[in-house]
Structure formats: C-alpha cells, structure tokens
N, CA, C and O atoms as a MOPAC input file, in Angstrom:
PM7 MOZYME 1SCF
protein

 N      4.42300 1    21.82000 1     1.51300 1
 C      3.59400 1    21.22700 1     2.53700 1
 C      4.51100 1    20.58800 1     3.58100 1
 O      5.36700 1    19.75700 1     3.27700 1
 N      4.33700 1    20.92400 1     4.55500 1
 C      4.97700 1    20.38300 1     5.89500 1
 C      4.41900 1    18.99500 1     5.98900 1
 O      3.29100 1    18.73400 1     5.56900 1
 N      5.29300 1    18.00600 1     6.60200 1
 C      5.10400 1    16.67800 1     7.40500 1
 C      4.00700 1    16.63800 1     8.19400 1
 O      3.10700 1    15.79800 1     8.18100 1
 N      4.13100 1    17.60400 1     8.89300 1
 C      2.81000 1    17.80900 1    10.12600 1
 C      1.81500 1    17.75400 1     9.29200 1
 O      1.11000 1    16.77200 1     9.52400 1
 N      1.38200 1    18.51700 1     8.24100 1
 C      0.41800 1    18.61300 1     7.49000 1
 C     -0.02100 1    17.52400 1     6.24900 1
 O     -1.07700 1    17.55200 1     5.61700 1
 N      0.78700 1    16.82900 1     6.13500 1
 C      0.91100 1    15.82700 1     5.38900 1
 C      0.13900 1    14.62000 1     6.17300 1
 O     -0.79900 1    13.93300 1     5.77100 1
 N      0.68500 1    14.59000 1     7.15500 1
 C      0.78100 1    13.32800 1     8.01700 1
 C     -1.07300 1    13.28500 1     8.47200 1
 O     -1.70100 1    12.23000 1     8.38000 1
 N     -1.81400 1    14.75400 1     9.00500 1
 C     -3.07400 1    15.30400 1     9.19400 1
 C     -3.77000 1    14.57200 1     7.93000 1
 O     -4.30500 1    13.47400 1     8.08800 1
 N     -3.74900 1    15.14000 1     6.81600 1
 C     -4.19300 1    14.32000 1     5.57700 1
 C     -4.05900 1    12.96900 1     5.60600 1
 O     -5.14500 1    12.41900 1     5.42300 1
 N     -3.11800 1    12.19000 1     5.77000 1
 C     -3.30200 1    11.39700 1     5.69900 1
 C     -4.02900 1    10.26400 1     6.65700 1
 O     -4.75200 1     9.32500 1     6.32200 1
 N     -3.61600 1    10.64800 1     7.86800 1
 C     -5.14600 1    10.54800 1     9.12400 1
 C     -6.19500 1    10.54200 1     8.52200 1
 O     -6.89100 1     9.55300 1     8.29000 1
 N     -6.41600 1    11.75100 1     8.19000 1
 C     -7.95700 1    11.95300 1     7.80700 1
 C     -8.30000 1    10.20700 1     6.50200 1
 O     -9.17000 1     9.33600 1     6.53400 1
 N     -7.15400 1    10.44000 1     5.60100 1
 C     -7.95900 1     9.46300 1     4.50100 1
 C     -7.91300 1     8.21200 1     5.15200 1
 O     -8.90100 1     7.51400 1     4.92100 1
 N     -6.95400 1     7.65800 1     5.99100 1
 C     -7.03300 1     6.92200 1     6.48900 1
 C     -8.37100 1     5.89700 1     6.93700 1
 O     -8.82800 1     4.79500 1     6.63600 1
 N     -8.70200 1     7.20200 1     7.98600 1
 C    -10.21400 1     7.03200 1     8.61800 1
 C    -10.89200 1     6.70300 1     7.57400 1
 O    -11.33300 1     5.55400 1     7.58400 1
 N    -11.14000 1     7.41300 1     6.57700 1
 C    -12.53500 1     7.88400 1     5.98700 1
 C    -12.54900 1     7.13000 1     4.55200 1
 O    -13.49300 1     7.32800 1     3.78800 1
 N    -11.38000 1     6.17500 1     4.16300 1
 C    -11.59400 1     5.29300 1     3.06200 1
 C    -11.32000 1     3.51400 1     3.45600 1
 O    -10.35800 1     2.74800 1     3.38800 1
 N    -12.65600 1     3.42400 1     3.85600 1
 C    -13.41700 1     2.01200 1     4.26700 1
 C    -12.20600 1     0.55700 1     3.76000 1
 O    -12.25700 1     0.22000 1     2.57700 1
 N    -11.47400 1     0.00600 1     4.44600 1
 C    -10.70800 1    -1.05300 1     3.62800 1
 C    -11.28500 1    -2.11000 1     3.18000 1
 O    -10.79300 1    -2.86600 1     2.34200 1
 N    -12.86500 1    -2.29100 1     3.95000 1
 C    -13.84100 1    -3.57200 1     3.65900 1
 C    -14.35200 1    -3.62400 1     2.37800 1
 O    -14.81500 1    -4.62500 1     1.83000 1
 N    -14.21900 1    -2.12500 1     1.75900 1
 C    -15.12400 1    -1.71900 1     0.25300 1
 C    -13.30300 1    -1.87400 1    -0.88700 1
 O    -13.19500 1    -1.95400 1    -2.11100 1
 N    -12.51000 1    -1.86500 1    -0.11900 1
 C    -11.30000 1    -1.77000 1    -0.92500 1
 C    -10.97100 1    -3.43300 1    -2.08400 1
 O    -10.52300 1    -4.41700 1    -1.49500 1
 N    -11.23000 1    -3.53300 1    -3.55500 1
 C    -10.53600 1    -4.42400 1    -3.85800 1
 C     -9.52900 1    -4.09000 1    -4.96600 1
 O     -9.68600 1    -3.19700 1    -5.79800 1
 N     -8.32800 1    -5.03100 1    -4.86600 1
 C     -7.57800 1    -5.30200 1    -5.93900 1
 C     -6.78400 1    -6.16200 1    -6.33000 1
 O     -6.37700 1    -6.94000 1    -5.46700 1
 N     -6.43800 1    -6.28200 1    -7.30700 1
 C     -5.71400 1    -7.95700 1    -7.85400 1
 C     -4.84600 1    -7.17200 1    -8.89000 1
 O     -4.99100 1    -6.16100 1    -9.57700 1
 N     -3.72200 1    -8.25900 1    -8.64700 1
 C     -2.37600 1    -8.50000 1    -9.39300 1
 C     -2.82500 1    -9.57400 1   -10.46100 1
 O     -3.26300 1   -10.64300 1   -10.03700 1
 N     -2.76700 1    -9.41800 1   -11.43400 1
 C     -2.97500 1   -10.15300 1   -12.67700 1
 C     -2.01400 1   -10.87900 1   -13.64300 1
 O     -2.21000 1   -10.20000 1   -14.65100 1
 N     -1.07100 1   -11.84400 1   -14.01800 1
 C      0.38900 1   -11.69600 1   -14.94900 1
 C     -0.60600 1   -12.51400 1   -15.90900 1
 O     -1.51100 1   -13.29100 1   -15.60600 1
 N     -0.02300 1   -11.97400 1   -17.50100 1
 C     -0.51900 1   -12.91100 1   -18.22700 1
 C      0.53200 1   -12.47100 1   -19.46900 1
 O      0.13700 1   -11.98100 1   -20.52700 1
 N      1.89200 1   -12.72600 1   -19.15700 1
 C      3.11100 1   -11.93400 1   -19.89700 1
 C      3.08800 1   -10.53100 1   -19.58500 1
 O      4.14300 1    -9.92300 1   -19.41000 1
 N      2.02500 1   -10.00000 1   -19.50600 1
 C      2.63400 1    -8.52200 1   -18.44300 1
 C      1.66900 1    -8.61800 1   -17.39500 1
 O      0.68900 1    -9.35900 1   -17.33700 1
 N      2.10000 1    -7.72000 1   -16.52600 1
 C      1.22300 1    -7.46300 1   -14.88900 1
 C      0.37400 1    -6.47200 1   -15.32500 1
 O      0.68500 1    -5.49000 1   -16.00000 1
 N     -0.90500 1    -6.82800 1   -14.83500 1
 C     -2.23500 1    -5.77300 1   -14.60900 1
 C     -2.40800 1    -5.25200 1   -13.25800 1
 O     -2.24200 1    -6.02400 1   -12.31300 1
 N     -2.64100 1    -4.34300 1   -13.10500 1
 C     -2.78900 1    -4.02400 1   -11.57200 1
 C     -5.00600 1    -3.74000 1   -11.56600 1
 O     -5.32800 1    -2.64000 1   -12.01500 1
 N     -5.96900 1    -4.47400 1   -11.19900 1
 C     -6.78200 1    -3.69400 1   -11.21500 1
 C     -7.19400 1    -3.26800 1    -9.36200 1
 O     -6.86500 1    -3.98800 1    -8.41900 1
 N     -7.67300 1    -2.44600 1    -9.28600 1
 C     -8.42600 1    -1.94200 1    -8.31000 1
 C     -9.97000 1    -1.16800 1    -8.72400 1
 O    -10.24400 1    -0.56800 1    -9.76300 1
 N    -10.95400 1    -1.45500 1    -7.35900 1
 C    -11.82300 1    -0.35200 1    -7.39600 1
 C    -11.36900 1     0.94900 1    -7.32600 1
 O    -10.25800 1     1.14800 1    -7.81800 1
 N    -12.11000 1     2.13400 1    -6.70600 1
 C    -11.58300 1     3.19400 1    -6.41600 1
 C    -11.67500 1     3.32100 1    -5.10200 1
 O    -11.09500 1     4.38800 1    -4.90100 1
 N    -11.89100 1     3.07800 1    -4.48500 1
 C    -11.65400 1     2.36300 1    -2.94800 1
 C    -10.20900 1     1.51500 1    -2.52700 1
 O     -9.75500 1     1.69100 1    -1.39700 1
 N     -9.58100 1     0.68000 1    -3.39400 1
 C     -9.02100 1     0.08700 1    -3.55800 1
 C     -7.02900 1     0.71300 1    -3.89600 1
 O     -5.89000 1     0.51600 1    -3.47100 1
 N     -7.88500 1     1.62700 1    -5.06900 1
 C     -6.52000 1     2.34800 1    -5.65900 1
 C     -5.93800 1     3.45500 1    -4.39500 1
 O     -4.75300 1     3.72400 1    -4.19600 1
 N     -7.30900 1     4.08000 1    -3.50900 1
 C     -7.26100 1     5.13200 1    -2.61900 1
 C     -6.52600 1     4.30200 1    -1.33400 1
 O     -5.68100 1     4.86000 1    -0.63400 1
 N     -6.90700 1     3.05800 1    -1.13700 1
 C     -6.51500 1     2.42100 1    -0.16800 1
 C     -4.54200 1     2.44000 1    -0.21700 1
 O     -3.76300 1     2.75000 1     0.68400 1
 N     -4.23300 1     1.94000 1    -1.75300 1
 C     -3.07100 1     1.44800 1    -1.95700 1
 C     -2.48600 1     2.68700 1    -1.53400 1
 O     -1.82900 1     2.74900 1    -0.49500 1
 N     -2.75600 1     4.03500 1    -2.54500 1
 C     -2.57900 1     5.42000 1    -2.18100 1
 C     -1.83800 1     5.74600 1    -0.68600 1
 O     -0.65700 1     6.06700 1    -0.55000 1
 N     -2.72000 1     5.59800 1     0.27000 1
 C     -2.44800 1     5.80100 1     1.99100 1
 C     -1.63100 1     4.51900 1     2.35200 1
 O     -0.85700 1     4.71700 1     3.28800 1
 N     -1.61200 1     3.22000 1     1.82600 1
 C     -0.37200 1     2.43500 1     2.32200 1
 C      0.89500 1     2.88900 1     2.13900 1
 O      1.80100 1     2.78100 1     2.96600 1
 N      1.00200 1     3.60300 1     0.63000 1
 C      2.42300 1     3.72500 1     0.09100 1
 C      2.92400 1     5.65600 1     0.56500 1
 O      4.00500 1     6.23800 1     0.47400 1
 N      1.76300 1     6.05400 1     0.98200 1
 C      2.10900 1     7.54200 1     1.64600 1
 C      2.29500 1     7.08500 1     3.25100 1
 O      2.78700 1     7.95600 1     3.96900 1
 N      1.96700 1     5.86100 1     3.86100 1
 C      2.43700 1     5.61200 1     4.96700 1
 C      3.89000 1     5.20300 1     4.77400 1
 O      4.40200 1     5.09200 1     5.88800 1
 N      4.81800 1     4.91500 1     3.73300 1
 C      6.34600 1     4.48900 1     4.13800 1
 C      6.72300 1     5.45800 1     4.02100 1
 O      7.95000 1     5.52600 1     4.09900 1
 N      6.24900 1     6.28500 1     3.86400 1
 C      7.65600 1     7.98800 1     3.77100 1
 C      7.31500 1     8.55800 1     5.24600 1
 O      7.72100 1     9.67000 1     5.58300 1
 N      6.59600 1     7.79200 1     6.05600 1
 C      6.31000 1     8.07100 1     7.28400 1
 C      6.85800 1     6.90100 1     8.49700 1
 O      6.06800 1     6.64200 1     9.40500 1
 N      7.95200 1     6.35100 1     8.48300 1
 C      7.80800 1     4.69100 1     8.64200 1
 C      7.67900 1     5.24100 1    10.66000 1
 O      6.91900 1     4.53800 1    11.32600 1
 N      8.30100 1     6.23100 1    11.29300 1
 C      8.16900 1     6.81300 1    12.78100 1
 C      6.82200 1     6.72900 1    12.94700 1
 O      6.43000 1     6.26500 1    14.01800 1
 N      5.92200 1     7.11300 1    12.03100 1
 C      4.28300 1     7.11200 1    12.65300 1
 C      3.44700 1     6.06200 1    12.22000 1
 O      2.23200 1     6.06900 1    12.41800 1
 N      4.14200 1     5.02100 1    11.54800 1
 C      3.47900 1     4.27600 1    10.25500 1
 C      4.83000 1     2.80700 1    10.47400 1
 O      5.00800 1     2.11400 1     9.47200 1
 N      5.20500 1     2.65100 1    11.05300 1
 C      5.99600 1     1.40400 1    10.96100 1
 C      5.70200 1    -0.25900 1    10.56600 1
 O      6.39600 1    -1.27600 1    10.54700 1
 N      3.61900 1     0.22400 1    10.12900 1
 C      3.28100 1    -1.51600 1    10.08400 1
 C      2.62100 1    -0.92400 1     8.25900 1
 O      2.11500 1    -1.93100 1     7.76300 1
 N      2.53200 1    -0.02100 1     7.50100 1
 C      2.51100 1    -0.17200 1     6.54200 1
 C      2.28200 1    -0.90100 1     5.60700 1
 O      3.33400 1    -0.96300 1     4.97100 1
 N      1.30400 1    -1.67900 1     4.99000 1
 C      1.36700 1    -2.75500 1     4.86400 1
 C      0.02900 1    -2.88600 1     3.68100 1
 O     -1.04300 1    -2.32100 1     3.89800 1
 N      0.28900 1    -3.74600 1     2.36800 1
 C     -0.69500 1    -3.58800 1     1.26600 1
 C     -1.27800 1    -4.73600 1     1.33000 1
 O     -2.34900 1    -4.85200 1     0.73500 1
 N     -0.67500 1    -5.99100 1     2.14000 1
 C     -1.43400 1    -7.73700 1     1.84900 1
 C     -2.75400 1    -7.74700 1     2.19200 1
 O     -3.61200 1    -8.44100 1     1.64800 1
 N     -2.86600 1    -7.24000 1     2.78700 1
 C     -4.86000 1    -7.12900 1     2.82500 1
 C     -5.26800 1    -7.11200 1     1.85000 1
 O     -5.96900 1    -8.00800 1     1.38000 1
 N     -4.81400 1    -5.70700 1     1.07300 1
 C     -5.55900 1    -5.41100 1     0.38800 1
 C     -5.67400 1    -6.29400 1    -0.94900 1
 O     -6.72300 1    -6.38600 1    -1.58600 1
 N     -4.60900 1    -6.85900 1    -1.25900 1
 C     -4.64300 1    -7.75500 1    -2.67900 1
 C     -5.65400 1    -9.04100 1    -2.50600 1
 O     -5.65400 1    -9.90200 1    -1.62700 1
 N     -6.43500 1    -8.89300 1    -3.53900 1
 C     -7.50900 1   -10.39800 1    -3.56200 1
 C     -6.93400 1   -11.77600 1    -3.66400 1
 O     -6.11900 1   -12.15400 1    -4.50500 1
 N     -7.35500 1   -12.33100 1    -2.89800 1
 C     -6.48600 1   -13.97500 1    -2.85400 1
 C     -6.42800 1   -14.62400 1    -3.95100 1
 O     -5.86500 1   -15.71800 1    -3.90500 1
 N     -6.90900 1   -14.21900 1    -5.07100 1
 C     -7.09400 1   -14.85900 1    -6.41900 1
 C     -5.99500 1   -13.78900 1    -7.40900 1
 O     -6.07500 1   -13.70200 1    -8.63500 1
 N     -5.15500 1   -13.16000 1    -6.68500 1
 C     -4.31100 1   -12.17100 1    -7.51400 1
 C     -3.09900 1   -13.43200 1    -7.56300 1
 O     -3.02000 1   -14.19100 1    -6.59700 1
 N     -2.17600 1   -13.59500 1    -8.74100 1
 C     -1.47200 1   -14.19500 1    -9.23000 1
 C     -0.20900 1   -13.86700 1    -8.26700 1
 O      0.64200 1   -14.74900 1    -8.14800 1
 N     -0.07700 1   -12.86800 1    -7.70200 1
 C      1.00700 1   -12.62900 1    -6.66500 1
 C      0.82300 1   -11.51100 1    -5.58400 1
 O      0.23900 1   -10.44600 1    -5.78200 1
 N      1.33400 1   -11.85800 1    -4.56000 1
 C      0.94400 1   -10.64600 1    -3.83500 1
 C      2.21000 1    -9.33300 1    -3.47200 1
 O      3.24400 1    -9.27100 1    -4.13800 1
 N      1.95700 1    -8.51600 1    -2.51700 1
 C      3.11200 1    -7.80700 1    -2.35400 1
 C      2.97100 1    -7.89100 1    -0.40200 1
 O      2.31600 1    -7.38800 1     0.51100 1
 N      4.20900 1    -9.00300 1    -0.65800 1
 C      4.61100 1    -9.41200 1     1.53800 1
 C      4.67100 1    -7.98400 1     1.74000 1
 O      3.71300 1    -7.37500 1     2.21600 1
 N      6.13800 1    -7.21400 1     1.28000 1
 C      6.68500 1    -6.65500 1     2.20400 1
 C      7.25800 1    -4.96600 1     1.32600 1
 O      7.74700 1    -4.77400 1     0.21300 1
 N      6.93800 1    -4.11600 1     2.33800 1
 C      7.13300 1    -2.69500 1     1.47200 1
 C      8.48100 1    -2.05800 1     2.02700 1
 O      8.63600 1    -1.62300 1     3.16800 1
 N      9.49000 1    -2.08400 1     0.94200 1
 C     10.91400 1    -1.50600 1     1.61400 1
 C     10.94600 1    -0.40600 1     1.53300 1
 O     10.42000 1     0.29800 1     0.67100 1
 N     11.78900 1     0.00400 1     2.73200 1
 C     11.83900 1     2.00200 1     2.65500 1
 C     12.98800 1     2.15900 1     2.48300 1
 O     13.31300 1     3.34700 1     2.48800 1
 N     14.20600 1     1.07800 1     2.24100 1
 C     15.74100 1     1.46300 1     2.29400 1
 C     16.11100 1     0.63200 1     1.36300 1
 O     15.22200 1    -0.11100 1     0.94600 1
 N     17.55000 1     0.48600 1     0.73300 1
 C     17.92000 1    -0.00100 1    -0.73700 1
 C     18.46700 1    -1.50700 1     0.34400 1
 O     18.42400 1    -2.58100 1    -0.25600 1
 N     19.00100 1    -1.56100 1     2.00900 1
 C     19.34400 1    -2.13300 1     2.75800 1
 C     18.29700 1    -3.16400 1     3.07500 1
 O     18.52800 1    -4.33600 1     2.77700 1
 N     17.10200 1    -2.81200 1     3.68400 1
 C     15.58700 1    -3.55200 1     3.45500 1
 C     15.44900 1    -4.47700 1     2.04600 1
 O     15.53200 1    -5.70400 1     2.10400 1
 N     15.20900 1    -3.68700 1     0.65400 1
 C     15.19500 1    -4.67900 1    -0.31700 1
 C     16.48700 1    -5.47400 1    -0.62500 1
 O     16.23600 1    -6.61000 1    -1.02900 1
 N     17.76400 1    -5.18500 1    -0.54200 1
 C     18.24600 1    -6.20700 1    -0.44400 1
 C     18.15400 1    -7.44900 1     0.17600 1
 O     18.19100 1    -8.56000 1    -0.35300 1
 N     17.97300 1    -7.01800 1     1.88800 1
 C     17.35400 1    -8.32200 1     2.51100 1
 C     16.30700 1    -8.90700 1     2.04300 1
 O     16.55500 1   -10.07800 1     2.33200 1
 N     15.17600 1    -8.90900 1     1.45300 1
 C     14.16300 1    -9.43000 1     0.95200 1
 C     13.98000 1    -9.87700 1    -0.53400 1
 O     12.94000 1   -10.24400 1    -1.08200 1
 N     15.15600 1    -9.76900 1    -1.02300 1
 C     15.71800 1    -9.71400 1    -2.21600 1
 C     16.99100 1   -10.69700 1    -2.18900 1
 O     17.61900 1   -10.87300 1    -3.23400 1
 N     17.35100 1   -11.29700 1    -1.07000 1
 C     18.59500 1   -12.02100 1    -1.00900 1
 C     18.46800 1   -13.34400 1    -0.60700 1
 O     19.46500 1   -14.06100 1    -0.51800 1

C-alpha cells in the first residue's frame, strides 16, 4: 500500500469516527489497564497512524482523548529516539 493511499484512509476515518462518542482511561493499580469504547480504541488507532505521517499530521495528538479521571495521561507522542529523549530528560 502506497502513502498516498494510506494517508486517503486515513482521511476518510478521520472524518467519519466522531471524537465526542470517543472514551478512554488509563487505569494503574500495579499494572496499567488501558480501557476504551470502540469509538475510542478507533480514535487512538488514527492518532497513532497520524505519527508515521508527522508532514501531513504534525499536531497528532491523544490528550483529548484520555478521560480526566485516567490515573495518567499521554502529553506528548514521539516520532524520533531524539524527541523521547527530550521528553524523557
């Protein structure tokens, strides 16, 4: 599958999976739970297929989507080992 065609798909889900219907929470209770709806999981889905795109997609971004009652959130999504170091340092 080509980029071009990749990138089309992901437009499309973009549009067409509602972020208002999207929930999910980070949970720790000695291990991490991740839950989501399915709205939610589809949402995370198109955030994390937007960083292999960062030229068309440079604001990428999951903090919306985590519920304010999730035990932690996720700021910031690195696309380079240079990025998580900085955010990591």
């Amino acid at each position: 599958m080509r980029d071009e065609d990749i990138l089309k798909f992901l437009n499309e889900l973009d549009i067409h999976i509602p972020k208002g219907e999207a929930e999910a929470k980070l949970v720790a209770y000695g291990e991490t739970v991740l839950y989501a709806n399915k709205e939610g999981f589809l949402r995370m889905a198109v955030e994390l297929m937007k960083c292999a795109f960062e030229e068309t997609y440079p604001d990428a971004c999951m903090n919306y989507l985590l519920d304010k009652d999730s035990d932690f959130r996720i700021d910031n999504l690195a696309r380079t080992k240079e990025q998580l170091d900085f955010f990591s340092s």
